[in-house]
C-alpha positions, 0 to 999 in steps of 0.5 A, spaced: 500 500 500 502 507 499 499 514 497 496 514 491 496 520 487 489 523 483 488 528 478 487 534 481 494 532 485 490 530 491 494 525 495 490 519 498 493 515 503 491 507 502 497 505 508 491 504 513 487 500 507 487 493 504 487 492 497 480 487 498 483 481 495 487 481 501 481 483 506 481 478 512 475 477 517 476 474 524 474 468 521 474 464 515 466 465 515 466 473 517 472 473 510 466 470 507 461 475 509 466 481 508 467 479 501 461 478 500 460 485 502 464 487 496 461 484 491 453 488 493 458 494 493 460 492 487 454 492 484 451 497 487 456 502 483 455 498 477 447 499 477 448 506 477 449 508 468 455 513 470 460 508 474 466 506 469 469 501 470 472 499 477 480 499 478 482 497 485 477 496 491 480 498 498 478 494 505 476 500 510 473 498 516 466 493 517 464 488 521 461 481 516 454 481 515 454 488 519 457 494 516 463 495 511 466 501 507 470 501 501 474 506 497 473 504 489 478 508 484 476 508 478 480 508 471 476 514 468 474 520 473 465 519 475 465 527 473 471 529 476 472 524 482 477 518 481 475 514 488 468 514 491 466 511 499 462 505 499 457 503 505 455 497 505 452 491 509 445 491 513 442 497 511 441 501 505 448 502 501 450 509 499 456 511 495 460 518 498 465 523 494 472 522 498 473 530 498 467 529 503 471 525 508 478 523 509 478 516 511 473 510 512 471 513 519 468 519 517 465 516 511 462 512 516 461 518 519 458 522 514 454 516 512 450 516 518 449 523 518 445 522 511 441 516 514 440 520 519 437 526 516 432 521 512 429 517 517 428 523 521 424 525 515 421 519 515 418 519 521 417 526 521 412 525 514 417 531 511 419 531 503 425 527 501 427 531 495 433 534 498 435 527 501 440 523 499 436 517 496 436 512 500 435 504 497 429 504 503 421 503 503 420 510 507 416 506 513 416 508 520 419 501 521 425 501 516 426 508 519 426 506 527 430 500 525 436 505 521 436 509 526 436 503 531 443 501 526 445 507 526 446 508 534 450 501 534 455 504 529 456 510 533 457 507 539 460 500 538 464 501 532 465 508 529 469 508 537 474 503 536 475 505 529 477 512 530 482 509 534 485 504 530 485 509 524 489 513 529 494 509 531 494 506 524 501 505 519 500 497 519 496 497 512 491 493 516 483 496 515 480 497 521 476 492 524 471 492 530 476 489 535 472 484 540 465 486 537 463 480 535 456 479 531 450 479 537 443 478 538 443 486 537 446 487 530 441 481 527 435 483 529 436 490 525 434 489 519 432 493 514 427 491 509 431 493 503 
C-alpha cells in the first residue's frame, strides 16, 4: 500500500487500507461475509449508468454481515472524482465523494449523518427531495430500525475505529476489535 496520487494532485493515503483481495475477517466465515460485502458494493456502483469501470477496491473498516466501507478508484474520473466511499452491509448502501471525508471513519461518519437526516424525515412525514436517496421503503419501521443501526455504529464501532485509524501505519483496515456479531446487530434489519 502507499499514497496514491489523483488528478487534481490530491494525495490519498491507502497505508491504513487493504487492497480487498487481501481483506481478512476474524474468521474464515466473517472473510466470507466481508467479501461478500464487496461484491453488493460492487454492484451497487455498477447499477448506477455513470460508474466506469472499477480499478482497485480498498478494505476500510466493517464488521461481516454488519457494516463495511470501501474506497473504489476508478480508471476514468465519475465527473471529476477518481475514488468514491462505499457503505455497505445491513442497511441501505450509499456511495460518498472522498473530498467529503478523509478516511473510512468519517465516511462512516458522514454516512450516518445522511441516514440520519432521512429517517428523521421519515418519521417526521417531511419531503425527501433534498435527501440523499436512500435504497429504503420510507416506513416508520425501516426508519426506527436505521436509526436503531445507526446508534450501534456510533457507539460500538465508529469508537474503536477512530482509534485504530489513529494509531494506524500497519496497512491493516480497521476492524471492530472484540465486537463480535450479537443478538443486537441481527435483529436490525432493514427491509431493503
Amino acid at each position: 500500500m502507499g499514497i496514491a496520487t489523483i488528478r487534481n494532485r490530491q494525495m490519498i493515503n491507502t497505508t491504513t487500507l487493504t487492497v480487498t483481495k487481501n481483506m481478512t475477517g476474524d474468521s474464515p466465515e466473517e472473510t466470507a461475509m466481508l467479501k461478500r460485502m464487496e461484491q453488493e458494493a460492487i454492484a451497487y456502483l455498477k447499477s448506477f449508468h455513470w460508474c466506469p469501470p472499477i480499478d482497485e477496491v480498498y478494505f476500510g473498516c466493517g464488521v461481516g454481515g454488519v457494516v463495511a466501507v470501501f474506497l473504489f478508484h476508478f480508471c476514468q474520473p465519475v465527473q471529476s472524482d477518481e475514488w468514491l466511499w462505499v457503505v455497505e452491509g445491513d442497511l441501505p448502501p450509499a456511495y460518498l465523494v472522498r473530498d467529503q471525508a478523509r478516511d473510512p471513519a468519517s465516511a462512516l461518519e458522514l454516512y450516518c449523518q445522511l441516514m440520519e437526516d432521512w429517517a428523521q424525515a421519515v418519521l417526521a412525514g417531511h419531503s425527501m427531495t433534498n435527501l440523499f436517496p436512500v435504497q429504503s421503503e420510507p416506513t416508520r419501521d425501516n426508519a426506527n430500525n436505521l436509526i436503531k443501526r445507526l446508534v450501534f455504529i456510533r457507539t460500538r464501532l465508529l469508537p474503536d475505529w477512530r482509534n485504530q485509524l489513529q494509531a494506524a501505519g500497519s496497512g491493516r483496515g480497521a476492524k471492530a476489535s472484540g465486537i463480535k456479531q450479537n443478538q443486537e446487530s441481527k435483529t436490525l434489519h432493514l427491509n431493503k
